[in-house]
C-alpha positions in Angstrom: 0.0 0.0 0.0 1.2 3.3 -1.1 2.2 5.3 2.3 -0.1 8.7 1.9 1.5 10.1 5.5 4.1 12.6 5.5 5.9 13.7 8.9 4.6 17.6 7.8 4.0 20.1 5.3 7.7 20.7 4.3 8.1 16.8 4.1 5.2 16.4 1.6 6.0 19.4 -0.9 10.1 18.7 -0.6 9.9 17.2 -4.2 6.9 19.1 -5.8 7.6 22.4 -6.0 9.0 24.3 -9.3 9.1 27.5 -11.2 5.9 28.5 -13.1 3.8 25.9 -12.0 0.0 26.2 -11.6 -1.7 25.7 -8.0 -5.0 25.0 -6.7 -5.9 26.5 -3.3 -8.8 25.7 -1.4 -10.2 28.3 1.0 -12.8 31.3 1.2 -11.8 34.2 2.6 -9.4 32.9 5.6 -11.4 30.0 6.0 -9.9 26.4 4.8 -6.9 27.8 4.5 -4.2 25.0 4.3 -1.6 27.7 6.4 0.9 25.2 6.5 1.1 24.6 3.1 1.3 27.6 1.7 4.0 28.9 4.2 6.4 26.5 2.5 5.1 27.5 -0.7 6.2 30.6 0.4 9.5 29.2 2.2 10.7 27.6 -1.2 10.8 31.1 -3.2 9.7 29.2 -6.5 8.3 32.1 -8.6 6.5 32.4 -11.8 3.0 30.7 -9.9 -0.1 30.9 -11.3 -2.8 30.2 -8.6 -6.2 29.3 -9.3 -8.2 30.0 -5.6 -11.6 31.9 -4.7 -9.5 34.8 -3.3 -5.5 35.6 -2.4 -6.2 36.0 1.3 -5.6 39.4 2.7 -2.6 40.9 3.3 0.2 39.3 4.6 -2.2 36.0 5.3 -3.3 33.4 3.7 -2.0 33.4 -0.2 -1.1 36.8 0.4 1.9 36.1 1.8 2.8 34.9 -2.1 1.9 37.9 -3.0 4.3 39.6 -0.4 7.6 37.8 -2.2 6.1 38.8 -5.5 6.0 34.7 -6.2 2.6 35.1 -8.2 2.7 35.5 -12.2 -1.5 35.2 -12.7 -4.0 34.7 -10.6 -7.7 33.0 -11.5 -10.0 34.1 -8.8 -14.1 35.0 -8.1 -12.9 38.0 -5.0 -10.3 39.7 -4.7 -11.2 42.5 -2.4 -9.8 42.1 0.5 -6.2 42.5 -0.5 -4.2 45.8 -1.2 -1.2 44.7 -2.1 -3.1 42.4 -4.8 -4.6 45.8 -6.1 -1.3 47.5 -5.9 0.3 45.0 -8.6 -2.4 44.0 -10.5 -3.1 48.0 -11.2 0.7 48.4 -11.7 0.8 45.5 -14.3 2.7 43.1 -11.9 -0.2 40.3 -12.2 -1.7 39.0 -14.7 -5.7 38.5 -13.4 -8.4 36.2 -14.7 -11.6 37.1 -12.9 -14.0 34.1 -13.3 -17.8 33.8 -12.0 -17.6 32.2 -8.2 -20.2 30.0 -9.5 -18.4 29.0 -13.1 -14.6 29.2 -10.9 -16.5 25.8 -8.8 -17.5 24.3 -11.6 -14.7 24.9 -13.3 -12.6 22.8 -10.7 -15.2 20.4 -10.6 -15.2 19.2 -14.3 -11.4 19.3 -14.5 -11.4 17.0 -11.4 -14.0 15.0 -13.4 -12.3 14.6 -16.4 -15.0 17.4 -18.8 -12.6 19.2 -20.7 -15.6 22.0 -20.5 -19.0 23.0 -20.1 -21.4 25.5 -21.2 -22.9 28.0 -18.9 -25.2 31.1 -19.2 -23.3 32.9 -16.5 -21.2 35.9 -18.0 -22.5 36.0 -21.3 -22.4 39.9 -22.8 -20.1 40.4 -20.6 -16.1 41.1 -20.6 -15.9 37.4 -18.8 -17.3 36.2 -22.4 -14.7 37.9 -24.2 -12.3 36.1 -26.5 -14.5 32.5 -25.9 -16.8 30.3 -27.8 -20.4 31.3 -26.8 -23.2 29.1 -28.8 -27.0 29.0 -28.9 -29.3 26.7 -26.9 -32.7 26.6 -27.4 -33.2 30.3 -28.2 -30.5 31.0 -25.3 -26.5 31.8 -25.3 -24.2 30.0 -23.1 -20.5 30.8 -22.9 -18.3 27.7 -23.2 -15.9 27.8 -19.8 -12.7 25.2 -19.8 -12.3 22.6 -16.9 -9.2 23.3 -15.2 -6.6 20.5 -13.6 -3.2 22.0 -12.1 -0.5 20.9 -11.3 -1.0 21.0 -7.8 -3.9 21.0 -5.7 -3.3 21.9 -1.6 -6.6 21.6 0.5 -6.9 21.9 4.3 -9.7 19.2 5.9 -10.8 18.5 9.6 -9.5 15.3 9.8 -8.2 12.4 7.6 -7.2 8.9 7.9 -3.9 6.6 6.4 -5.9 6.9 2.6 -5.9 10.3 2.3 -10.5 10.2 3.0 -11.4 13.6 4.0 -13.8 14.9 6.2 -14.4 19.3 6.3 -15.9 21.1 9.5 -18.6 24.0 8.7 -17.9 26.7 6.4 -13.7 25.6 6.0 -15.5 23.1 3.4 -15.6 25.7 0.9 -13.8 25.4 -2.4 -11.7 22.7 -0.6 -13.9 19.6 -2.3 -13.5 20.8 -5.4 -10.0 22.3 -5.5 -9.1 18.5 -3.9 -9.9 16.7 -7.7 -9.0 19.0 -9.9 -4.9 18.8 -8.7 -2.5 16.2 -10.7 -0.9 15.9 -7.3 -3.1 16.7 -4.3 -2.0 17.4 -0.7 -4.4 17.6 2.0 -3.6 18.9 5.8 -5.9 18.0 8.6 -6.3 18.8 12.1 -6.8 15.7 13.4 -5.5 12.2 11.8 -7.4 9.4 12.3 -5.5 6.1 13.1 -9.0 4.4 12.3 -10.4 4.5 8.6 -12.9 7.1 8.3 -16.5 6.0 8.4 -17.8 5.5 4.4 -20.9 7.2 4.6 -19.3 10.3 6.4 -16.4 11.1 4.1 -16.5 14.0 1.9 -13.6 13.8 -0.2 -12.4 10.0 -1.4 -8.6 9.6 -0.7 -8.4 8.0 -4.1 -7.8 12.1 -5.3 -5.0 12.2 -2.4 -1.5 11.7 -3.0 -0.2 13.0 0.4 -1.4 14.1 3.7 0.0 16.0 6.7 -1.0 17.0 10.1 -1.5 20.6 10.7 0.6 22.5 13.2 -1.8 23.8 16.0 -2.8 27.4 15.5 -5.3 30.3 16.7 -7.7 30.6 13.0 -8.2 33.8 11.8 -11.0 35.9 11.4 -11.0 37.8 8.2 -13.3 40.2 9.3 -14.5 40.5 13.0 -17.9 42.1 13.4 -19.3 42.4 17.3 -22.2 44.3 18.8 -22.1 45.5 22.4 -24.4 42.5 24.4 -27.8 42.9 25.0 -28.9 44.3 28.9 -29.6 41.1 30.5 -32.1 43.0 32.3 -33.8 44.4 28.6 
């Protein structure tokens, strides 16, 4: 049996990384992060990266910490906002962007993890996300044809996993994670807790048959992207 454990994040990318190489990131906002991960994609100072994620983090967290070593050639991406530097050197003509649909950015990953080379979708049609592709009439409507997209690597952060690489996500950290988890040649997964039982069948989320390696994550306080409070109700009210 092929042995899917690695002893940590480092360990599991030591022979992966390269110059100009495309990579899938799973998390929304600062949720589903895989942290570890992506520090040593930072660590490794490989350059020339296209990354295919919702969003690049904010500043200095998350992806945006690539963005901080000026690592990133292109970035495909639904949201952006929340990141200045990424403004900064996209408006400067440091990045290349491709803004893509949330929606059509999901499905996107999902048929390149299913093996559908592309799809046709309504979403973006008449628009500048149409421009420069095939768009073709169904039934008196136009859909825009959108391309599947498989990188070369995929890294995805789960609640917990077993020995195969089976995944199970907590709350809203499931996010793009599922799909970003198919649509890699070479997947990498870290979990905060590793099961030393085989995860339940009917409970697993992603399969570890789309998991090459997996690492436990380093305990850490999770960030809050952005941290709204109200003063408390009078108990007496």
């Amino acid at each position: 049996m092929r042995i899917k454990k690695r002893s940590g994040a480092e360990d599991a990318l030591r022979d992966v990384l390269v110059d100009g190489m495309t990579i899938a990131v799973g998390g929304f906002g600062l949720s589903g992060n895989p942290v570890d991960l992506i520090n040593v994609v930072r660590d490794s100072k490989v350059t020339d990266l296209t990354i295919v994620s919702n969003n690049m983090g904010v500043d200095g967290k998350g992806l945006g910490v690539l963005l901080d070593n000026r690592q990133v050639r292109k970035v495909i991406a639904s949201y952006v906002g929340e990141n200045k530097l990424f403004a900064k050197q996209f408006l400067d003509g440091e990045l290349e962007v491709e803004f893509t649909p949330q929606g059509t950015l999901a499905e996107r990953l999902r048929a390149g993890g299913a093996g559908i080379a592309g799809f046709y979708t309504k979403t973006g049609v008449g628009t500048p996300v149409a421009e420069g592709k095939t768009v073709t009439e169904f039934d008196g409507e136009l859909y825009v044809l959108e391309r599947g997209i498989v990188t070369d690597l995929a890294l995805v952060h789960a609640y917990i996993g077993d020995a195969e690489g089976n995944l199970r996500y907590r709350l809203a950290s499931r996010n793009f994670n599922p799909v970003v988890a198919t649509a890699g040649k070479l997947t990498v997964a870290e979990v905060e807790v590793f099961s030393d039982e085989f995860l339940d069948p009917s409970h697993i989320d992603t399969q570890g048959v789309f998991i090459n390696r997996i690492v436990t994550a380093l305990p850490r306080e999770k960030d809050i992207e952005q941290r709204t409070v109200r003063p408390r109700a009078n108990a007496e009210a």
